[in-house]
C-alpha positions as CSV (number, residue, x, y, z in Angstrom):
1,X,198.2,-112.2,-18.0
2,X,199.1,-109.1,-19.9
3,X,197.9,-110.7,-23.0
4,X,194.5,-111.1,-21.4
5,X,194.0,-107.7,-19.9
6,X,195.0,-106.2,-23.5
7,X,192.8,-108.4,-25.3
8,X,189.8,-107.5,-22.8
9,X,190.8,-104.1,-23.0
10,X,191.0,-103.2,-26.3
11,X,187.0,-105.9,-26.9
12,X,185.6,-103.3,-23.9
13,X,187.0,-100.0,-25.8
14,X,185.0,-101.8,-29.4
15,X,181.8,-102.3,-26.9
16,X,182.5,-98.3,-25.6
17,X,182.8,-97.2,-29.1
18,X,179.5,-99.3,-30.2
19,X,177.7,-97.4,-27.3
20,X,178.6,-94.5,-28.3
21,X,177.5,-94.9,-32.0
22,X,174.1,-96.2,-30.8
23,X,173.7,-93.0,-28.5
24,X,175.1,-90.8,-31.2
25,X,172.6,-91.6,-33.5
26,X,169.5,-91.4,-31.0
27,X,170.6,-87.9,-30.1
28,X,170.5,-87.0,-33.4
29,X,167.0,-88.8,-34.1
30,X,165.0,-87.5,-31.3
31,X,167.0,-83.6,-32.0
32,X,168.9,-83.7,-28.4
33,X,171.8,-82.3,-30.7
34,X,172.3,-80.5,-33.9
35,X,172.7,-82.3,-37.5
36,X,176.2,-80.4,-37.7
37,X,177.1,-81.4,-33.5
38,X,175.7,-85.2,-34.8
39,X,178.3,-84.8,-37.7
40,X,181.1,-83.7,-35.7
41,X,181.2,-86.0,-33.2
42,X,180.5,-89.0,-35.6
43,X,184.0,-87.8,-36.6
44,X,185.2,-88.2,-33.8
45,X,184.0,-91.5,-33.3
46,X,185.3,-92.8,-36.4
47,X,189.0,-91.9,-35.2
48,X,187.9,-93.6,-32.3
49,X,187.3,-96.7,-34.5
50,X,190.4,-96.0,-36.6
51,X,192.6,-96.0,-33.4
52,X,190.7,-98.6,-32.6
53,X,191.5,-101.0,-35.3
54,X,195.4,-99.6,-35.6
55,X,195.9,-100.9,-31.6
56,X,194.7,-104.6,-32.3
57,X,196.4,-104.9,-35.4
58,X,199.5,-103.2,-33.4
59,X,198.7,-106.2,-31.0
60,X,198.5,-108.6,-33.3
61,X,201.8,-107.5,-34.8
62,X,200.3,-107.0,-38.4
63,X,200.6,-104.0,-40.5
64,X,203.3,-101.6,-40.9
65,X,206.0,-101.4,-38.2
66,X,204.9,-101.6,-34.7
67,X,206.5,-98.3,-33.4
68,X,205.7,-96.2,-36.2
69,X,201.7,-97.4,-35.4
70,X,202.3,-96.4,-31.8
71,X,203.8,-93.3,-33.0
72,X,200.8,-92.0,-34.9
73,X,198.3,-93.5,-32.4
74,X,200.2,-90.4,-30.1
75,X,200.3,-87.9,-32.4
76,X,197.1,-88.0,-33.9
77,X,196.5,-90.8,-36.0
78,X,196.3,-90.9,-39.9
79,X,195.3,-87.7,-41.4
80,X,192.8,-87.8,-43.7
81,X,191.3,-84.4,-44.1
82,X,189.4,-84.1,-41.0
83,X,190.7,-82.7,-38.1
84,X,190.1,-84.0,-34.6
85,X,189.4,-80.7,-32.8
86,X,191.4,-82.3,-29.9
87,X,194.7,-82.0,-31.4
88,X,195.4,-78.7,-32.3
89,X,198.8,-77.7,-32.7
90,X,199.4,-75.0,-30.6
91,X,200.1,-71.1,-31.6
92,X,202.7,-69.1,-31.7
93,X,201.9,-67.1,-29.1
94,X,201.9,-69.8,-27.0
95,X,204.4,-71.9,-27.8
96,X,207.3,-72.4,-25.6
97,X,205.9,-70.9,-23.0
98,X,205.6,-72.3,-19.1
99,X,202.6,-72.6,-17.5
100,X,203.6,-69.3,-15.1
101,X,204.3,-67.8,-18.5
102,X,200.5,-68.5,-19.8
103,X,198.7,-68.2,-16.6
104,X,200.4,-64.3,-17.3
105,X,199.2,-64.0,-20.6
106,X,196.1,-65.1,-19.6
107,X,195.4,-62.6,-16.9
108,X,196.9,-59.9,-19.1
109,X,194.3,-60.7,-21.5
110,X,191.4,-60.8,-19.0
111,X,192.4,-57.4,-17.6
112,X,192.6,-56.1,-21.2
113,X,189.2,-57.9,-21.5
114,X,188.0,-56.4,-18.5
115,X,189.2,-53.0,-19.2
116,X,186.7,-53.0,-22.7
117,X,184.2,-54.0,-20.7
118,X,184.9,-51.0,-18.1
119,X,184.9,-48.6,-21.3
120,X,181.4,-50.5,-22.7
121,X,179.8,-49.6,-19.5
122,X,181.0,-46.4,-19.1
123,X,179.6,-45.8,-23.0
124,X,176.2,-47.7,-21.7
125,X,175.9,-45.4,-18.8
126,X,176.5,-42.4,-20.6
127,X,173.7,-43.6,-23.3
128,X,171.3,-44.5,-20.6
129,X,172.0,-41.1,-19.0
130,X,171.3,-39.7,-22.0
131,X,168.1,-41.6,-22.7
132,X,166.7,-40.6,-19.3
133,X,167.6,-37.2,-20.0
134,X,165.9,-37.0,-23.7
135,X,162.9,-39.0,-22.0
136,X,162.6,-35.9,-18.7
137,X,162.9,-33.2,-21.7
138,X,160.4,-35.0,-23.9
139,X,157.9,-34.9,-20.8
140,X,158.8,-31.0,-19.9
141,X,157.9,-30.4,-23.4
142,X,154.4,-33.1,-23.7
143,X,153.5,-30.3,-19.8
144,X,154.0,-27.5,-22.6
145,X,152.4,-28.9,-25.5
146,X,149.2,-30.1,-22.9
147,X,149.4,-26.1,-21.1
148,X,149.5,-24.8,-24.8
149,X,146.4,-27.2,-26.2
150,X,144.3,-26.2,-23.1
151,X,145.0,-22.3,-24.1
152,X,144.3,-22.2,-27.4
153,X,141.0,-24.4,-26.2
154,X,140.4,-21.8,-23.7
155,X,141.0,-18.7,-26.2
156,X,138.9,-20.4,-28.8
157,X,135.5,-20.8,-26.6
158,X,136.2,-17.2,-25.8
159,X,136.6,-16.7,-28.9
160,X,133.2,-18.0,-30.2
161,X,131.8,-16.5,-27.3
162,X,133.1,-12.8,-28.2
163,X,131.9,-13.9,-31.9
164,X,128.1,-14.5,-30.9
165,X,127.9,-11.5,-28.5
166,X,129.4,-9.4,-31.4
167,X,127.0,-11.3,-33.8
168,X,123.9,-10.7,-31.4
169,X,124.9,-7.1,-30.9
170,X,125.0,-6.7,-34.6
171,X,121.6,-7.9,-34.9
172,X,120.1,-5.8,-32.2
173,X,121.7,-2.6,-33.9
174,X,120.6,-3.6,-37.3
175,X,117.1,-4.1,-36.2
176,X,117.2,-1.0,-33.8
177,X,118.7,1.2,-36.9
């Protein structure tokens, strides 16, 4: 009975992995995903097949030793120059640690997180400040520059006005003389 929910097992994870391929490759026809997304996770289903293959020939006893198959099947497989993205090795920074231990580092480096942000916003606020500040002195000085247009306007039709009464008296006192 074992035997037969193996063998099932390991012909519905070949039709899952089929699937998979067929779906890969219409996302990547009809652009749902990226050329370089299409290519990493046609990795990924090729380790998929690799497993694949090592677990029936595992089952069917053929190959090298059964445990060391097992033991690379958990490990990560064969490597052969591609990394699967799922099984990092974990830092040093993390290593050894609890999960008390890294739910603490993690909130320690959110709150140092947050605090950049706190001093970003600060920064923003003070720029914006200063933008609304530049943009109220900019007006005050477009009043001026509108006040000191309309003067000069002002002193200039006076101007031409003085000019022709001065140029009218001229002629009256040359044709008087």
């Amino acid at each position: 009975q074992l035997n037969v929910i193996i063998r099932s097992s390991l012909q519905n994870l070949g039709e899952k992995i089929n699937q998979l391929k067929e779906l890969l490759l219409r996302a990547v026809s009809t652009h749902q995903i990226t050329q370089l997304e299409g290519d990493r996770r046609q990795n990924l289903v090729d380790d998929l097949l690799t497993r694949q293959k090592q677990l029936q020939a595992s089952y069917r006893n053929e190959g090298p030793e059964p445990d060391v198959i097992r033991s690379s099947l958990m490990t990560g497989g064969v490597k052969r120059g591609v990394t699967n993205p799922w099984l990092l090795e974990e830092s040093e920074e993390t290593r050894g640690l609890g999960f008390d231990d890294l739910r603490q580092q993690q909130r320690r480096i959110i709150e140092e997180q947050d605090a950049g942000l706190d001093a970003l916003s600060s920064i923003i606020s003070r720029q914006k400040q200063m933008g609304r500040e530049i943009g109220n002195e900019l007006d005050e000085q477009n009043e001026i520059i509108d006040d000191l247009t309309n003067l000069v306007e002002n002193t200039d039709d006076k101007l031409r006005n003085q000019t022709r009464h001065v140029k009218m008296v001229d002629k009256k006192s040359t044709s008087c003389g």
